[in-house]
C-alpha positions as protocol buffer text, in pm:
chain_id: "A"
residue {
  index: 1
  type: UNK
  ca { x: -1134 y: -6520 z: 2227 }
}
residue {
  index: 2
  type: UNK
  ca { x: -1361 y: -6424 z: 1933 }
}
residue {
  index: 3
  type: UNK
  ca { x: -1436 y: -6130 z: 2183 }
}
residue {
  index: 4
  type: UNK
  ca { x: -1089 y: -6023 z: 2199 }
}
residue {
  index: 5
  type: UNK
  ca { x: -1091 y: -6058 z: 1855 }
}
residue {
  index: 6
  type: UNK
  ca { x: -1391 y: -5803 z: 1813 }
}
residue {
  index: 7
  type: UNK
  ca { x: -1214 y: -5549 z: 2045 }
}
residue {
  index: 8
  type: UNK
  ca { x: -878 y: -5556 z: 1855 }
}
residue {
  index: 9
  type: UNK
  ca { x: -1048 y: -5499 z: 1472 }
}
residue {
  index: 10
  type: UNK
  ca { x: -1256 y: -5231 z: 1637 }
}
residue {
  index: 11
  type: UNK
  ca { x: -941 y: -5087 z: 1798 }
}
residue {
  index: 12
  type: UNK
  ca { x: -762 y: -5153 z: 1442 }
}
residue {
  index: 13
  type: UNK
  ca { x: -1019 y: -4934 z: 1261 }
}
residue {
  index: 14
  type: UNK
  ca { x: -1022 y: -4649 z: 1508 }
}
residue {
  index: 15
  type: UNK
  ca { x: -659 y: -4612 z: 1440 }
}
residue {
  index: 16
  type: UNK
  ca { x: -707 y: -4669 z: 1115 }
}
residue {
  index: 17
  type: UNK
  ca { x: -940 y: -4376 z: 1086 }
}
residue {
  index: 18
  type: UNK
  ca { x: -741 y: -4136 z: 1312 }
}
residue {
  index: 19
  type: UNK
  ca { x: -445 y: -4231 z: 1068 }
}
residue {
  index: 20
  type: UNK
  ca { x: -663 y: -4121 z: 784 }
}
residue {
  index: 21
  type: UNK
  ca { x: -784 y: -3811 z: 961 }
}
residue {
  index: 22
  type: UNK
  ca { x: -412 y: -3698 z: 1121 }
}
residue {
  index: 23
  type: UNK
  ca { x: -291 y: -3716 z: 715 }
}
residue {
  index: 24
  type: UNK
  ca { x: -576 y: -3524 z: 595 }
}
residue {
  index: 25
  type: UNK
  ca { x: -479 y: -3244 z: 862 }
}
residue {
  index: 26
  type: UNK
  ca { x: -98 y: -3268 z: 789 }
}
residue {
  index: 27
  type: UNK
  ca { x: -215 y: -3173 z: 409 }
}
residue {
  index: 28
  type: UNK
  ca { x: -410 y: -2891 z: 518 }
}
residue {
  index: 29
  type: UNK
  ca { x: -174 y: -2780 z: 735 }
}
residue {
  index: 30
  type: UNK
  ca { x: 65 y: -2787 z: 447 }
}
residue {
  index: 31
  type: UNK
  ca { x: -154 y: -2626 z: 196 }
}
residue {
  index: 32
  type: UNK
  ca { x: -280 y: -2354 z: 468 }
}
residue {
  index: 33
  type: UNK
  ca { x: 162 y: -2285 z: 478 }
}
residue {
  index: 34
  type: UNK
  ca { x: 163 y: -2245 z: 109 }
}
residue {
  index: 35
  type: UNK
  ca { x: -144 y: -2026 z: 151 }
}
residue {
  index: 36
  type: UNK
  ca { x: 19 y: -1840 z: 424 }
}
residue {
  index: 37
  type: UNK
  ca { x: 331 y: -1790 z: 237 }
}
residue {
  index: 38
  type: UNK
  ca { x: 211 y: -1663 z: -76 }
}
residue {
  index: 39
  type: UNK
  ca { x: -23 y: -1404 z: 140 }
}
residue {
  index: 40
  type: UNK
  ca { x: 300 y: -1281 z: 266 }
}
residue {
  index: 41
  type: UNK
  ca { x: 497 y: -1192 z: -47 }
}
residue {
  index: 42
  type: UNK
  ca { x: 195 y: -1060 z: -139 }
}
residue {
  index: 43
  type: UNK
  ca { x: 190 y: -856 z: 151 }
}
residue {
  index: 44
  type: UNK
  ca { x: 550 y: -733 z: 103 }
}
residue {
  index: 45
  type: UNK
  ca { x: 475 y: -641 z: -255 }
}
residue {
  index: 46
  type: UNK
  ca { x: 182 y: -429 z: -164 }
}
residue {
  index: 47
  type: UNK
  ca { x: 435 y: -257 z: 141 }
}
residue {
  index: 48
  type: UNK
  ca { x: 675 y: -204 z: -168 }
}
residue {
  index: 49
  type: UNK
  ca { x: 394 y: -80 z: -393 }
}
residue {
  index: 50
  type: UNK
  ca { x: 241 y: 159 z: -100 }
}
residue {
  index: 51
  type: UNK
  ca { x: 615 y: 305 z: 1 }
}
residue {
  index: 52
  type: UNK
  ca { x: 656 y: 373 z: -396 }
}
residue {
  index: 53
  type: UNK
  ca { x: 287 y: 549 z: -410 }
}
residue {
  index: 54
  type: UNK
  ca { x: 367 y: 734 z: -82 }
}
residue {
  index: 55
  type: UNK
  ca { x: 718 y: 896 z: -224 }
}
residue {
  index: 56
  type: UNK
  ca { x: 532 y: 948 z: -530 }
}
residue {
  index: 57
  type: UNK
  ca { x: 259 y: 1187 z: -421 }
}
residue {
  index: 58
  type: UNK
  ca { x: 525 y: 1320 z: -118 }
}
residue {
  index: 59
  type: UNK
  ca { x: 684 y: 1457 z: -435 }
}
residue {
  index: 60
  type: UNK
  ca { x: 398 y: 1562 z: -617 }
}
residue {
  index: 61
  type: UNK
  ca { x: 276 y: 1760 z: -302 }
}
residue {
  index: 62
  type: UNK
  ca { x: 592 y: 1919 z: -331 }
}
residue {
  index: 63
  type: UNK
  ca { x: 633 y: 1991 z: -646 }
}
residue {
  index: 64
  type: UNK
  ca { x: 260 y: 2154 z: -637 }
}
residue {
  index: 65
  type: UNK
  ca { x: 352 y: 2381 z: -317 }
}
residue {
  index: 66
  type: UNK
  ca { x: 650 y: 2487 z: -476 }
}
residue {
  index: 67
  type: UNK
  ca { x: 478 y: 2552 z: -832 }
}
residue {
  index: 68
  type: UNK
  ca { x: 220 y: 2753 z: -572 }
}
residue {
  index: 69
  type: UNK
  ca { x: 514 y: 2940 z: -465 }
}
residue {
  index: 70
  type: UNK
  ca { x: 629 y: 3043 z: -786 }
}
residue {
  index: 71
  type: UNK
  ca { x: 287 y: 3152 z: -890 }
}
residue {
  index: 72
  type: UNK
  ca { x: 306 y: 3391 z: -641 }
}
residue {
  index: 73
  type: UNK
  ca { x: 600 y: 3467 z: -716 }
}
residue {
  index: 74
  type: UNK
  ca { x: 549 y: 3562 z: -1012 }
}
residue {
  index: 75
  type: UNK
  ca { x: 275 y: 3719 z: -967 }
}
residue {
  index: 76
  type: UNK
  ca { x: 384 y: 3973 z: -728 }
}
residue {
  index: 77
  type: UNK
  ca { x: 638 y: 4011 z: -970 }
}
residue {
  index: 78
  type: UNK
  ca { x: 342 y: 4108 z: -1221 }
}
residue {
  index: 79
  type: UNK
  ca { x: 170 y: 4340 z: -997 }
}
residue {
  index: 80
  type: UNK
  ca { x: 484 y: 4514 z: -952 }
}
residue {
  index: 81
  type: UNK
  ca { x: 550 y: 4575 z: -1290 }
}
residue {
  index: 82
  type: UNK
  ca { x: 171 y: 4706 z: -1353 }
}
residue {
  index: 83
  type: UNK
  ca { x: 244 y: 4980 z: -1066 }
}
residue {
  index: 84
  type: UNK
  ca { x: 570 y: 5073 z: -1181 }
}
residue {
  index: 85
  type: UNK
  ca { x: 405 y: 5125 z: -1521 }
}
residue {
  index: 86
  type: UNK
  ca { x: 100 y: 5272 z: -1384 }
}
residue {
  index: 87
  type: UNK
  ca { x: 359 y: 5529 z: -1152 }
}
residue {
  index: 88
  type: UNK
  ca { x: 503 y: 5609 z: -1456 }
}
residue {
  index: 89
  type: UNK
  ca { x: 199 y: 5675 z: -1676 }
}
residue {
  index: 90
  type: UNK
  ca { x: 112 y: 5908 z: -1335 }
}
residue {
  index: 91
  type: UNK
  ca { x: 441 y: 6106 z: -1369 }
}
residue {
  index: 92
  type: UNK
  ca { x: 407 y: 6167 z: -1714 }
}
residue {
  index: 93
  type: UNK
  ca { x: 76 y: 6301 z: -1670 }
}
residue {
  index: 94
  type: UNK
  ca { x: 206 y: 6493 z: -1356 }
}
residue {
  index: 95
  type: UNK
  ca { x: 463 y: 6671 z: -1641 }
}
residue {
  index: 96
  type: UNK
  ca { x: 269 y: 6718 z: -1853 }
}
């Protein structure tokens, strides 16, 4: 009987220990779904910040290309104003 006895408390405290140990894994299982949660909408803020960025300096390169553009632009423009003058200053010398 007393051996019975001995069997049961030792079977008592190994449940009592994988009691202790199953609630100490439900917590970290709960605190490792907080963790995981908060990664997330951090995660979809830094998407949200990266798209923003992205359309940002898509815009920029276009802007530049097209300021490009107009620089050349205008300065064809420029060029063909200093020939025009320079054909003139030619014909007038031609005359004279």
């Amino acid at each position: 009987m007393a051996e019975t006895s001995v069997i049961i408390s030792g079977i008592e405290y190994k449940v009592q220990k994988l009691i202790s140990l199953n609630s100490q894994l439900k917590r970290k299982v709960e605190d490792l779904e907080s963790e995981n949660e908060a990664i997330q909408a951090e995660l979809i803020e830094l998407q949200k910040s990266h798209a923003q960025l992205t359309d940002q300096l898509n815009k920029k390169v276009i802007v530049n290309a097209l300021e490009s553009e107009m620089e050349l632009e205008e300065g064809r423009k420029l060029i063909k104003a200093l020939v025009r003058e320079i054909d003139q200053c030619v014909a007038l010398l031609n005359n004279g």
